[in-house]
C-alpha positions in Angstrom: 124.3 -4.3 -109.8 120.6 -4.2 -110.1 120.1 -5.9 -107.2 122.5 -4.3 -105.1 120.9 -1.2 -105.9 117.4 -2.1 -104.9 119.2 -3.6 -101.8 119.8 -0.1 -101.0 116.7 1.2 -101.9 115.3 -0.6 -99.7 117.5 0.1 -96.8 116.9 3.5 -97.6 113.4 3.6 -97.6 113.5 2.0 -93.8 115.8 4.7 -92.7 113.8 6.8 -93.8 111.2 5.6 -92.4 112.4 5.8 -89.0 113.4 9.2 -89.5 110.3 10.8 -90.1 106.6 9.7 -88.8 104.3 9.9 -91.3 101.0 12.2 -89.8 98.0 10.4 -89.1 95.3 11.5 -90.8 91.5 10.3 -90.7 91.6 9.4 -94.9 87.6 8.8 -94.9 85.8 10.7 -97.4 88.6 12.1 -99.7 87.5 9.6 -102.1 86.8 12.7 -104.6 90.6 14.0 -103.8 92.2 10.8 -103.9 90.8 10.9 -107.6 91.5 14.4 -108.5 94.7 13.6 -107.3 95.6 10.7 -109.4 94.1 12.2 -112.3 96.0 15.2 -112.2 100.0 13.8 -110.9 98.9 11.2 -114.2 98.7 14.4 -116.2 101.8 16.6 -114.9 103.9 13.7 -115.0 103.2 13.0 -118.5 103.9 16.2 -119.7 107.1 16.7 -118.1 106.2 18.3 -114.9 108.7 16.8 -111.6 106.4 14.6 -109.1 107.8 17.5 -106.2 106.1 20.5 -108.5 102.6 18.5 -109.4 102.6 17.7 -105.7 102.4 21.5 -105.4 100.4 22.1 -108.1 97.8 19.7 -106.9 98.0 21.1 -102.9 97.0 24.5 -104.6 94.2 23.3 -106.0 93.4 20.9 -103.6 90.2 22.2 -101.4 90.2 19.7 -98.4 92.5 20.7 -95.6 93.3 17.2 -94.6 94.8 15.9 -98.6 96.5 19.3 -98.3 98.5 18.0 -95.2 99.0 14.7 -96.8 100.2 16.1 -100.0 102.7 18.1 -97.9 104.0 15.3 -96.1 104.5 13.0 -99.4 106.1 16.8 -100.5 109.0 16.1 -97.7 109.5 12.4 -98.4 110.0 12.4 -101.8 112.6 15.6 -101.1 114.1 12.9 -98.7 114.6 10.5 -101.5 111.9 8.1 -100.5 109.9 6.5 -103.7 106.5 7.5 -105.0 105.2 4.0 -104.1 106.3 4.0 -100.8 105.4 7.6 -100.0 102.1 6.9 -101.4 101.7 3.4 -99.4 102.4 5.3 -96.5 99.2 7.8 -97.2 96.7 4.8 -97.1 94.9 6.9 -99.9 95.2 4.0 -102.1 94.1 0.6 -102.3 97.1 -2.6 -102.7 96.5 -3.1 -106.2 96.7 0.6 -107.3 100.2 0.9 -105.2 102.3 -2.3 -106.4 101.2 -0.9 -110.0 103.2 2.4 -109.3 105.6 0.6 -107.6 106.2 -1.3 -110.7 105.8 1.3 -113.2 108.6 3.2 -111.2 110.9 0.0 -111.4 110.4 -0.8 -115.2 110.4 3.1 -116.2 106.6 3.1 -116.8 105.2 5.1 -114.4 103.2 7.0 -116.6 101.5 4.5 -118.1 100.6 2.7 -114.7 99.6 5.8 -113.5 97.2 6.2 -116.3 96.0 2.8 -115.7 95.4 3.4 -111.5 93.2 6.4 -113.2 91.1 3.7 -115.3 90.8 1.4 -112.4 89.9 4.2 -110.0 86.9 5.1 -112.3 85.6 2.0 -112.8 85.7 1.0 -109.4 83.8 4.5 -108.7 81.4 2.8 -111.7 80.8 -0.6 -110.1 80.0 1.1 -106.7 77.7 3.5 -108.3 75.6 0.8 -110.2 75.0 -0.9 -106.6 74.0 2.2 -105.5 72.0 3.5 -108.0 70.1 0.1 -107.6 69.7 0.5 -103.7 68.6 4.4 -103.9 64.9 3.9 -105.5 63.8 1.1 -103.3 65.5 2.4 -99.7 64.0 6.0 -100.6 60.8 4.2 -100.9 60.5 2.4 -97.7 62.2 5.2 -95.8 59.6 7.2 -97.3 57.0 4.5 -96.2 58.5 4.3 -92.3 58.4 8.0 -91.9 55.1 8.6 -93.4 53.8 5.4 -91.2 54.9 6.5 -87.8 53.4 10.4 -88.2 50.1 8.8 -88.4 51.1 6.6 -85.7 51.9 9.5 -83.2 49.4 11.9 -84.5 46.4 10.1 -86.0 46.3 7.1 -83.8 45.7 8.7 -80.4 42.8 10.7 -82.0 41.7 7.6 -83.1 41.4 5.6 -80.4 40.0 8.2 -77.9 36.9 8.2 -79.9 36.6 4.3 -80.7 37.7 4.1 -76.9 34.2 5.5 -76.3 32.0 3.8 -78.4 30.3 0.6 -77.1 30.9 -2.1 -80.1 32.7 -5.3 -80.5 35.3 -4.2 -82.2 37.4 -5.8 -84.6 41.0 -7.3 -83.7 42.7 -4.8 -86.2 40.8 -2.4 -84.7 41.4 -3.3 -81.3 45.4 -3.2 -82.2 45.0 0.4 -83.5 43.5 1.6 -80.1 46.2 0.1 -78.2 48.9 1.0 -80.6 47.7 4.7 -80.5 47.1 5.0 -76.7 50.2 3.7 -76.4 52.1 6.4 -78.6 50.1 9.2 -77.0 51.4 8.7 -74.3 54.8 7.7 -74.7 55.8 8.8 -78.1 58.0 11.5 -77.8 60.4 8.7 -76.5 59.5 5.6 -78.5 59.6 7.2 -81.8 63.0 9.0 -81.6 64.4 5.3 -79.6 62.8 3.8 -82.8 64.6 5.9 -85.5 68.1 5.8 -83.9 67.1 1.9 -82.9 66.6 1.7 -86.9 69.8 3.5 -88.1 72.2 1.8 -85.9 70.9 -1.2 -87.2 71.6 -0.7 -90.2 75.2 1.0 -89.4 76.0 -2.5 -87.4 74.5 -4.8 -90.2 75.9 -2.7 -93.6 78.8 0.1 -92.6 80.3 -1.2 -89.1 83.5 -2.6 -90.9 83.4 -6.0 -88.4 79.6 -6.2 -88.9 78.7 -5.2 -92.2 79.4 -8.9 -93.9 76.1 -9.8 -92.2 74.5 -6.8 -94.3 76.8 -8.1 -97.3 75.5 -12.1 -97.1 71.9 -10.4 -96.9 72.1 -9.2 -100.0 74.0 -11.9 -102.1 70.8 -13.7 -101.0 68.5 -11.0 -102.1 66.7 -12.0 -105.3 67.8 -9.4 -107.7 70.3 -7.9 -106.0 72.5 -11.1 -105.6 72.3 -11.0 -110.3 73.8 -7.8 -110.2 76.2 -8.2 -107.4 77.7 -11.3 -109.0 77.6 -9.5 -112.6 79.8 -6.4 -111.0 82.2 -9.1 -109.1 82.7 -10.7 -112.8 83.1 -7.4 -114.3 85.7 -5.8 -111.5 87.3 -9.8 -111.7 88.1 -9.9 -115.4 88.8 -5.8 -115.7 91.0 -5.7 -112.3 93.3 -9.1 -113.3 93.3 -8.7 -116.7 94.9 -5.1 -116.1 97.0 -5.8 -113.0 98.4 -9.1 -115.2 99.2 -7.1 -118.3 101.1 -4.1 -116.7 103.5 -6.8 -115.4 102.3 -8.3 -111.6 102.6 -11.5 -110.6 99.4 -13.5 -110.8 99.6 -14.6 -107.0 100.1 -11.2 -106.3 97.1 -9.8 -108.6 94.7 -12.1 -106.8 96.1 -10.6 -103.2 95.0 -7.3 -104.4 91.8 -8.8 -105.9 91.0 -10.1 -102.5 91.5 -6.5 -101.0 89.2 -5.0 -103.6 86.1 -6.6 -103.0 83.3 -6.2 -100.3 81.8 -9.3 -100.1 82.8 -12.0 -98.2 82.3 -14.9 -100.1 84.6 -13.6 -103.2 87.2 -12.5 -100.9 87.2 -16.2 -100.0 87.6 -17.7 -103.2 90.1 -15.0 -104.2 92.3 -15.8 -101.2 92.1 -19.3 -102.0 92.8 -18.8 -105.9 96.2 -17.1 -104.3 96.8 -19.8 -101.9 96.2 -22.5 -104.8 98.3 -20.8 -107.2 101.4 -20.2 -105.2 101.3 -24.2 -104.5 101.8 -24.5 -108.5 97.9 -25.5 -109.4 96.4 -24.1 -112.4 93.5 -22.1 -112.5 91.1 -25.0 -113.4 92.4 -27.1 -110.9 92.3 -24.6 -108.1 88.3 -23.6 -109.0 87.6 -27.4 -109.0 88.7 -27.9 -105.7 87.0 -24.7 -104.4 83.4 -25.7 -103.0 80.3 -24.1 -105.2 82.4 -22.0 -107.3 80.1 -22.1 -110.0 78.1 -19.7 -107.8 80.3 -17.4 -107.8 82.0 -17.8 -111.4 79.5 -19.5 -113.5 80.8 -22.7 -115.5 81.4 -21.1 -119.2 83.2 -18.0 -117.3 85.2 -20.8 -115.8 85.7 -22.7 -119.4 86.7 -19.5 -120.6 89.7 -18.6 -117.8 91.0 -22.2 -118.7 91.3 -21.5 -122.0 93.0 -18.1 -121.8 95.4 -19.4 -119.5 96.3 -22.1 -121.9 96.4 -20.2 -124.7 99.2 -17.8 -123.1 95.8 -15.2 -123.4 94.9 -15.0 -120.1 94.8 -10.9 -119.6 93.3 -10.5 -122.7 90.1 -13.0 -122.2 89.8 -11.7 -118.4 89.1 -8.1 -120.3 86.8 -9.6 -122.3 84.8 -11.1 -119.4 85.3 -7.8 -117.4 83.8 -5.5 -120.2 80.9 -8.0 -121.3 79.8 -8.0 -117.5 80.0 -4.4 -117.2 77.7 -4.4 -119.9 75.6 -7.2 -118.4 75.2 -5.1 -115.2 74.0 -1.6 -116.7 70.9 -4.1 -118.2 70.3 -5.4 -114.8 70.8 -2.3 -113.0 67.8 -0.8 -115.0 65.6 -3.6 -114.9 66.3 -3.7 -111.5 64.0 -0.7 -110.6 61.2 -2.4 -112.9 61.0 -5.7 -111.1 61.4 -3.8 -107.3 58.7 -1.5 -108.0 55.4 -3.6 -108.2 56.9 -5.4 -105.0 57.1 -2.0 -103.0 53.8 -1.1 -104.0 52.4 -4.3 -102.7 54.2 -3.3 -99.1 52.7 0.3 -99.2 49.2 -1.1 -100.4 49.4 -3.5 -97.4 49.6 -0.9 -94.9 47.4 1.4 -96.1 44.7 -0.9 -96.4 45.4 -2.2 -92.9 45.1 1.1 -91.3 41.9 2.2 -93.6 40.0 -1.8 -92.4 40.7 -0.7 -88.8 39.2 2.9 -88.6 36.1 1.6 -91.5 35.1 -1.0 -90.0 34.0 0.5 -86.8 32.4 2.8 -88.3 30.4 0.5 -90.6 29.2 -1.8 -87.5 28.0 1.3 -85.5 25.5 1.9 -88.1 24.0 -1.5 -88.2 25.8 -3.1 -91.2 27.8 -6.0 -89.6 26.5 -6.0 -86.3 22.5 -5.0 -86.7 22.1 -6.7 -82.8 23.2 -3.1 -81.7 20.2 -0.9 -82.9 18.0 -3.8 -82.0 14.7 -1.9 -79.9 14.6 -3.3 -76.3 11.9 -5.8 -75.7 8.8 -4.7 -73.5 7.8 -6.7 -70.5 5.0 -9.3 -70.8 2.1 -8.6 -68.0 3.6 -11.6 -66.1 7.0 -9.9 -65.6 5.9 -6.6 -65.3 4.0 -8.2 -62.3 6.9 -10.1 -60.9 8.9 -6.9 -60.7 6.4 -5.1 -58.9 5.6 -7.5 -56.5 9.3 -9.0 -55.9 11.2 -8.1 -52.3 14.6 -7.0 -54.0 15.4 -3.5 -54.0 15.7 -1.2 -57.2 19.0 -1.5 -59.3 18.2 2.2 -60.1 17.4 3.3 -56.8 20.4 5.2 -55.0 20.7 6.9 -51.2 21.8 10.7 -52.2 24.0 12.2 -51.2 26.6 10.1 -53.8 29.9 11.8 -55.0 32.5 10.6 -58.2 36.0 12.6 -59.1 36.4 12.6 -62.8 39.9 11.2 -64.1 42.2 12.3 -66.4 41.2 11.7 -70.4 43.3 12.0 -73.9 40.8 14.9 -74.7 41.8 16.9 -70.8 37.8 17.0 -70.5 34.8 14.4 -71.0 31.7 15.2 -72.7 28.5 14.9 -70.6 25.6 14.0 -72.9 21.9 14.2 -72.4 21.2 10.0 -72.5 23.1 7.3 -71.5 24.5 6.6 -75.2 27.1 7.3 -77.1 25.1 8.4 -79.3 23.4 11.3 -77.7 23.8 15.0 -77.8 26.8 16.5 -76.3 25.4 19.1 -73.8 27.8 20.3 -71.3 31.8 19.1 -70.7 33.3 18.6 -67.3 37.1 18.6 -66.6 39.5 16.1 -65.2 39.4 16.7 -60.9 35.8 17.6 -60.3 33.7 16.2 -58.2 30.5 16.1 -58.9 27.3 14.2 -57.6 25.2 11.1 -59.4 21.7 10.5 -59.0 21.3 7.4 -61.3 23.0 4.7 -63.1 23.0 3.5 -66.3 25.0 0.2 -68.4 28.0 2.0 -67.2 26.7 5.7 -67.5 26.2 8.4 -64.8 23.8 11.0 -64.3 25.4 13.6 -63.0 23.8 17.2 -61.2 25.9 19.8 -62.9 26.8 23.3 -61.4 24.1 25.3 -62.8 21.6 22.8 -61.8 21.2 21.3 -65.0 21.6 17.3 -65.4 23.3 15.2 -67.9 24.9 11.7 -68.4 28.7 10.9 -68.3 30.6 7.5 -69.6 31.7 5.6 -66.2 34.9 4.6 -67.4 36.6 8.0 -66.6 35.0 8.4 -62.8 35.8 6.9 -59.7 33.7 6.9 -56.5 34.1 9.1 -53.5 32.9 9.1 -49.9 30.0 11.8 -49.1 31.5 12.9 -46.2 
């Protein structure tokens, strides 16, 4: 009779289902409200409360618009006669292994105490998630930190910068060198590489750790991670031993257990072995003989974890030594998420010291050459004439360097500054006496190693770098 009645369960639960459509709702972040609401139908149920009324109960309560409209709609199947498990299957609010638990604590009378159970595995999961987390947050905050810091120097320092090393006449260092360019660069085109940078940046890291087809390349990054890969494989232990143990001792099949494993975890390479545990199991192996044939599984379940499984399933004890493994791991993985932070730190200081020095050897060093410490050639006095030379120039046929027809006209370019400094000698490192601005055009009298006298407005003369002129007809 038993059967025949679960026969017609069944069918009733299809004809229901074709009766009514089930709403489509986007379910993404109600992971608070999928826990409140397990919590809470847990504690209605167990004190007497119908599952219609603590669906009501909990809609009243309930602050998100969207669980409000699914709680309605499991409101109307479950007045329709459809089951709990099927109703809440239907939600996609739960994972697999949380639903065949209700589905068999409704079949064996037990709901209560599965449901109690789905509230223990829903908070440790929320546990394992947060220890990755927490050990992600301090060393992402830091290099964020480090990125953003980096590029406002880089669009608002480094075009300062290199207008004034642009203008100093020194062999300058290759660091150097790459700051000027790097900084001319961004002064001119950062309002659109910096904002292409920072959305370049965070779509990469959507594709490579939250695009669900994509992020297993973000998820093989960090099993390889050292560090991160000892706390990932402690958690996997720890949800492996907690999740079977529990899903084997409320009553599931073990070939179903590991399906729901399988779904559980985000990393590819235990999903593998878990899916092959299944596939080995349902062929009638044993445990042992299905992680011997599985390639490098002591990577993922070290060899006494292994020894240990094999014994418990042996021993008839095989949910009871899968919680021990699960709450020795959990343990293991609060150590190792607080050392975590202690062996990270030293290595993100060693990134930020990098780049700070980097930027402080390119603007120093400069600086320390144009005042005759590595480069003493510069301030070097210009050698006078012997009589012989002095001679030779006067009595050779080629005409002056120095000596220009007037009238001669130059158009001064656009600079970083909008103006250029005009300065009373041909050096850089003259007095500043007058500016002139981008579009005049002026007349030279002389020139200089790259320099320009020019005749200013009121008469008065000065000296201009030629690498912000160009030559004009007279005329």
């Amino acid at each position: 009779m038993s059967v025949v009645h679960c026969q017609m369960s069944m069918i009733n639960d299809q004809m229901l289902n074709k009766k009514r459509q089930w709403p489509h709702v986007f379910t993404f972040g109600l992971a608070k409200e999928r826990d409140y609401f397990v919590e809470n139908l847990s504690l209605l149920i167990s004190s007497g409360m119908s599952i219609v009324n603590a669906l009501d109960a909990i809609a009243e309560e309930s602050k998100s618009g969207r669980m409000k409209h699914i709680l309605a709609a499991m409101r109307e199947d479950i007045e329709s006669g459809l089951s709990l498990w099927k109703t809440l299957e239907k939600s996609r609010l739960f994972p697999e292994h949380a639903v065949s638990l209700i589905r068999l604590g409704e079949a064996s009378g037990n709901l209560i105490q599965n449901l109690k159970v789905v509230v223990i595995q829903q908070d440790k999961e929320r546990v394992f998630r947060a220890k990755i987390r927490s050990a992600m947050m301090y060393p992402m905050f830091v290099l964020s930190l480090t990125v953003l810091i980096g590029l406002g120097m880089a669009w608002f320092i480094l075009p300062r910068l290199a207008t004034v090393f642009a203008q100093i006449k020194l062999d300058l260092p290759l660091i150097t060198k790459f700051l000027i360019r790097a900084g001319t660069f961004l002064g001119l085109y950062g309002f659109y590489v910096v904002p292409a940078f920072v959305f370049t940046l965070a779509a990469f890291l959507y594709i490579i750790f939250i695009f669900p087809k994509t992020k297993f390349i973000g998820q093989y990054m960090l099993f390889w991670f050292p560090g991160i890969n000892e706390l990932i494989r402690e958690i996997e232990l720890a949800r492996f031993g907690y999740l079977l143990g529990t899903l084997l001792e409320a009553g599931l099949p073990v070939t179903q257990a590991l399906g729901s494993l399988a779904s559980s975890t985000e990393f590819p390479n235990y999903q593998k072995l878990y899916i092959y545990l299944q596939r080995s199991v349902e062929e009638g192996n044993s445990f042992q003989k299905s992680f011997a044939s599985f390639p490098h599984a002591h990577h993922l379940v070290p060899a006494p974890i292994q020894q240990l499984i094999f014994a418990g399933e042996h021993s008839g004890s095989l949910s009871e030594t899968l919680m021990k493994i699960g709450s020795t791991f959990e343990a293991k993985a609060d150590l190792t998420t607080k050392n975590l932070t202690i062996i990270l730190e030293p290595i993100l200081l060693v990134i930020v010291w990098i780049g700070v020095v980097g930027v402080a050897l390119a603007v120093i060093l400069p600086i320390y050459n144009l005042i005759g410490g590595l480069n003493p050639s510069q301030s070097a006095p210009t050698p006078i004439p012997s009589v012989i030379e002095q001679i030779a120039q006067t009595t050779s046929p080629s005409p002056s360097p120095q000596k220009i027809t007037p009238p001669q006209l130059l158009r001064i370019l656009p600079t970083e500054l909008g103006y250029l400094n005009v300065r009373s000698r041909s050096s850089i490192d003259s007095d500043i006496v007058n500016r002139v601005t981008p579009g005049d055009i002026l007349t030279y009298t002389d020139e200089h190693n790259g320099w320009y006298e020019i005749t200013l407005p009121d008469d008065n003369s000065g000296w201009i770098w030629g690498k912000y002129i160009v030559l004009v007809d007279g005329e």
